[in-house]
N, C-alpha and C positions, 0 to 999 in steps of 0.2 A: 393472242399476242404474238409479233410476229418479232423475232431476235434478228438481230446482222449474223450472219453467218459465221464470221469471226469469233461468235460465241461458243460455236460448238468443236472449239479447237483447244478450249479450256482444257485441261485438266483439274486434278483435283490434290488434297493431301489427304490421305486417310486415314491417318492419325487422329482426326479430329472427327469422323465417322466412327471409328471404331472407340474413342471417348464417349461420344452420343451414346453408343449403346450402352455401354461399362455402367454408364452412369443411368440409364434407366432400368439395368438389372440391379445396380445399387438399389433405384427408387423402390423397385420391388422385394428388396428385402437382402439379395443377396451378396455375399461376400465378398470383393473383389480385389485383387492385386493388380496395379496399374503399373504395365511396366509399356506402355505405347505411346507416351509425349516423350518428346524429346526437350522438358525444360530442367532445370537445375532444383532441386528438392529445397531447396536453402533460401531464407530470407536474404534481398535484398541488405548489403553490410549497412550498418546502422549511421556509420559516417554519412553515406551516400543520400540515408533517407534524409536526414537531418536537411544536408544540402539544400534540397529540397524543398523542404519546410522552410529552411530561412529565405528561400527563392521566391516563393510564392507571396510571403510575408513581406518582404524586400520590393514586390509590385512586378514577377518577369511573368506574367499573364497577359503578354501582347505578342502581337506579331515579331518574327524574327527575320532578319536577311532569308533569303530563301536554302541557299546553300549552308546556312549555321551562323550561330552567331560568332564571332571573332573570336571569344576566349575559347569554344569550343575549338574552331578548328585549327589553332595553335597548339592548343591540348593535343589534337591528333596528330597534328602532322610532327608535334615533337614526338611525341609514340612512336607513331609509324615509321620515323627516323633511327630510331633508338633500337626499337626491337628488329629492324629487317635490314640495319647498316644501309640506311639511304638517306638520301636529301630530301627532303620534301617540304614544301612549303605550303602556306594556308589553305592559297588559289587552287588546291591540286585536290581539295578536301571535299567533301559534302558530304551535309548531315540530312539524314532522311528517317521516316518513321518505319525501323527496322530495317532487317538486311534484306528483306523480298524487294522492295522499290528499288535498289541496284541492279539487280536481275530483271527487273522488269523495264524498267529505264533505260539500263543496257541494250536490248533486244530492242526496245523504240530506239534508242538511238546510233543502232548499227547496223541492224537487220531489217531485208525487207527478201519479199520474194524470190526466188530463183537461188539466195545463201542456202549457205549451208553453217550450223555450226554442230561440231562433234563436241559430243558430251559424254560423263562417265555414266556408266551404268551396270551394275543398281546406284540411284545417287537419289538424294534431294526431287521429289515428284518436277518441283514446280520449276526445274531447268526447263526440261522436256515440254513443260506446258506454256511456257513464255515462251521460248521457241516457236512452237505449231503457231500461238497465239499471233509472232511477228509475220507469218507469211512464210517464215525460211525453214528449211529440213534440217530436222531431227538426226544426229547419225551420231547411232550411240558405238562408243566404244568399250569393250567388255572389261571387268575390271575382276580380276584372278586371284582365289582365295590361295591359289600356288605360291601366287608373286604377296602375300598380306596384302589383298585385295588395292593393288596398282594395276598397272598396265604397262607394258611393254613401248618405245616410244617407236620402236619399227613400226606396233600394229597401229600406233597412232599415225606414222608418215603413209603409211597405207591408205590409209583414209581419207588423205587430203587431196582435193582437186582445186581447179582453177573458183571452183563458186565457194569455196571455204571463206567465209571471214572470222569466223569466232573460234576461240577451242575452251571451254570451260574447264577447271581444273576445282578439285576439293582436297583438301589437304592439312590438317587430318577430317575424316568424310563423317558423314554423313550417310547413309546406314554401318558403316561397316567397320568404323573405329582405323581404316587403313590409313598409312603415312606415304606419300610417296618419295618414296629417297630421293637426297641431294644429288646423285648420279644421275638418277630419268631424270628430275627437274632439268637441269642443265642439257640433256639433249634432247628434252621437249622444249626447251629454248631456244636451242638450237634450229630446230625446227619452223617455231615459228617466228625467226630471223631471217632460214632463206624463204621462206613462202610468204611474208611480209603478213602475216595473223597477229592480231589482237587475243591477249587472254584475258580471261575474269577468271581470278584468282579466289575463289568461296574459303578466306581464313576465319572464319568466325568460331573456330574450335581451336585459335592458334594458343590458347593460353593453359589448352587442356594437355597435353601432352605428357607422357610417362618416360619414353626411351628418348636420351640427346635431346638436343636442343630445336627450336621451332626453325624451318628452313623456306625463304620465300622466293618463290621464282623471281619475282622481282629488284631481288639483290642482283641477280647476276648480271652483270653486264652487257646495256644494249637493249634488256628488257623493260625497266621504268618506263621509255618513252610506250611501250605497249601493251603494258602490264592495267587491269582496273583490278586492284584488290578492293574486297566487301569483307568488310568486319561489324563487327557493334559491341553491344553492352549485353546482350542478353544471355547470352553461356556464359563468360567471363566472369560475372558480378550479379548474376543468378537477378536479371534485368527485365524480363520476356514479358511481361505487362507494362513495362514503361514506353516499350515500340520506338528504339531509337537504334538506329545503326547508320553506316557513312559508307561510302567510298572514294577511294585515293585514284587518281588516274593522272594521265596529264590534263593542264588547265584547261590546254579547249577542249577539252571534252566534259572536266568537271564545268565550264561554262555551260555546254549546252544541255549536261544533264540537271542542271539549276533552273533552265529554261524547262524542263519537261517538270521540275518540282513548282515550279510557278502555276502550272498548266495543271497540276493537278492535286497536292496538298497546300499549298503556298506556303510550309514551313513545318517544320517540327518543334513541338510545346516546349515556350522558353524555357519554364521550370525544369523540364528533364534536360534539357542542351546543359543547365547551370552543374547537373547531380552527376552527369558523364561528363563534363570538367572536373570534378571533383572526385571522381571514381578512379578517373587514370593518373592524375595528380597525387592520390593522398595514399595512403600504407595499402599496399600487397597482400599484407597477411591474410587478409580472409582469402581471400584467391588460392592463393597458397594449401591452407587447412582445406580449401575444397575439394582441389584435385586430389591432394593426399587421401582425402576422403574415399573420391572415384576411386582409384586406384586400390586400395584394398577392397572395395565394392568389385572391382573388375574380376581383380583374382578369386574373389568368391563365386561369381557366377562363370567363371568361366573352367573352373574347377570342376560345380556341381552340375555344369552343361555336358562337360566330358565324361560324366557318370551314366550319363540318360543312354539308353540302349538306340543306337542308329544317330545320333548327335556327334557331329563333330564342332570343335571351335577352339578356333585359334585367337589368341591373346592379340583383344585390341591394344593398339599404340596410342590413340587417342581420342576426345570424344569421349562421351558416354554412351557409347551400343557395345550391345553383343551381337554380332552377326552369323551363328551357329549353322552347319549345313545341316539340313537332317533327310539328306536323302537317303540313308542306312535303313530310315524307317518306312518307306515304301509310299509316304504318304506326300500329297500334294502339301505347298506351303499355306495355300487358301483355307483348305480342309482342315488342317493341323490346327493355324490360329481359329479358327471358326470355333472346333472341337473344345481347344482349349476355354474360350471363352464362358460357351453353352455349358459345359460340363465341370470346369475345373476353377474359375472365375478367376482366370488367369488373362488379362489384356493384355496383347503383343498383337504386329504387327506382321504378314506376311509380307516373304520379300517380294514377291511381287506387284508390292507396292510403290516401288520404288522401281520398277521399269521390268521386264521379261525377262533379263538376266539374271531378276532374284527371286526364279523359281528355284527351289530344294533348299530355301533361311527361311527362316523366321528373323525378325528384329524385335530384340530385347533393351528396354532403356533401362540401364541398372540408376539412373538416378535417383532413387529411391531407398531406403531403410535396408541393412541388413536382414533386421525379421522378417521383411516383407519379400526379400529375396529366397530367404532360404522359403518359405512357407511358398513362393510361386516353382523352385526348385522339385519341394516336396510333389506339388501338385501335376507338375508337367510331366516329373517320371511316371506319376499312379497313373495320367493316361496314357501315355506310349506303352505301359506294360501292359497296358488293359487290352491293347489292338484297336 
């Protein structure tokens, strides 16, 4: 079989490799602490499901407008209004199955060969891989456990050339729980005002956050007309099997990425468009109780990380990772997770998973149980002390 060449530009997510295995050392018997997805440990709020149920009962098991059905994207763009102090309107919305068809949507519809877009890194695999995927280059920019894992917007202006069109932004990220302040934002805005860039804004962690309030580059001024924020349902309201997420842009663009949702899901499942109406519409509170959740979940592994002999780590802002250094311990990030796994049945993530610059982390998903944390704690130390 012979593939398009274009195929071998993929990358991958290794999460869901390193799951594979987790789960066939389970089949074989063995014990394991899974701390390497990055979903929400928490049912679905029962309001939501219901939604749904009467949805289904109700007859929305047809086709939808491509871009969402109307009551959804009312629901978001009053959202998206509310929470990031902007205007937004319906036309500006689209609903897609999950937050990856934005990023990849994106990249078909703005990238082609000889672009450039600069990306964070370590971040999210499948930036980098939709990128190589469009034809356009990769240029990652390094993201510093100095700075709580942002970056600098010099070394972002550094970066940029004439074949620049994109700059990808995560905030709070995706391995590394970093935030990047209201100051960079506004002169990474800045930035891409005089150099006339487009950003995609990756908020789908915006409702997790611990310190201050959530901050979106696309409040600031001048930005909206250039900003594509991607959000969903799937962190928020512990969502990640229902495959619904959107993005806000301006219209012609939300037009023609409707047009690429035509071309290739022709819509996302009425029944869930009804349940995320109904999710951002109806009580907070479990939202609420979950972060609160995270958040003592945070301080606990992030406590019992700084005990581990050659570990360091500093307190994510947001997100559910721990992104620990452990270059203290002399050991590769590959090695380390690998060890852990075979020997301690502890699932995690090397940061090298997430691009070159996350050699000497690990990633840790504390979404997960207390007991299951301290008991993956317990285990991690017994091997670093072992050598």
């Amino acid at each position: 079989m012979k593939f398009a060449t274009r195929m071998s530009r993929l990358g991958t997510e290794s999460a869901f490799e390193v799951l594979a295995r987790a789960k066939a050392l389970e089949a074989e018997g063995h014990d394991i602490v899974h701390l390497e997805i990055g979903e929400p440990d928490f049912d679905t709020p029962h309001d939501i499901v219901e939604a749904a149920v009467q949805a289904l009962r109700d007859g929305y098991t047809h086709y939808t407008p491509a871009a969402g059905m109307p009551v959804l994207r009312q629901a978001i763009a009053d959202y998206v209004s509310h929470t990031r102090d902007v205007n937004i309107t319906p036309d500006q919305v689209v609903v897609v199955p999950g937050g990856k068809p934005v990023m990849f949507h994106t990249m078909m519809m703005l990238c082609e060969e000889g672009d450039e877009v600069i990306y964070p890194n370590p971040s999210f695999p499948i930036y980098e891989s939709m990128i190589n995927f469009s034809g356009a280059k990769a240029v990652p920019i390094r993201l510093s456990m100095d700075r709580g894992f942002g970056f600098a917007p010099e070394d972002l202006e550094a970066l940029v050339t004439p074949q620049t069109r994109l700059i990808i932004i995560n905030s709070p990220a995706n391995p590394t729980g970093g935030v990047q302040s209201a100051e960079d934002l506004r002169a990474i805005a800045e930035i891409a005002i005089k150099h006339d860039l487009i950003v995609l804004s990756d908020e789908i962690y915006s409702r997790i956050i611990y310190d201050g309030e959530f901050f979106s580059i696309a409040s600031i001024p001048g930005m909206l007309e250039r900003t594509i924020i991607l959000d969903g349902f799937s962190k928020t309201y512990a969502m990640t099997g229902w495959r619904m997420g959107y993005g806000v842009m301006p219209a012609t663009l939300a037009q023609r990425m409707a047009q690429l949702v035509v071309n290739s899901t022709s819509c996302t499942a009425a029944f869930s468009q009804v349940a995320g109406a109904a999710a951002l519409t109806g009580s907070q509170a479990d939202v609420d109780q979950m972060v609160a959740a995270f958040r003592e979940r945070r301080d606990l592994v992030v406590a019992g990380l700084n005990e581990i002999p050659g570990f360091k780590c500093i307190v994510p802002r947001g997100a559910f990772y721990a992104f620990p250094s452990i270059e203290g311990t002399g050991l590769k990030s590959k090695d380390l997770a690998d060890r852990l796994l075979s020997e301690a049945g502890v699932a995690v993530l090397s940061g090298t998973a997430f691009g070159a610059y996350g050699e000497g982390f690990l990633r840790l998903s504390y979404a997960t149980s207390k007991d299951n944390i301290n008991r993956a704690l317990e285990r991690i130390d017994a091997v670093v002390r072992k050598g």
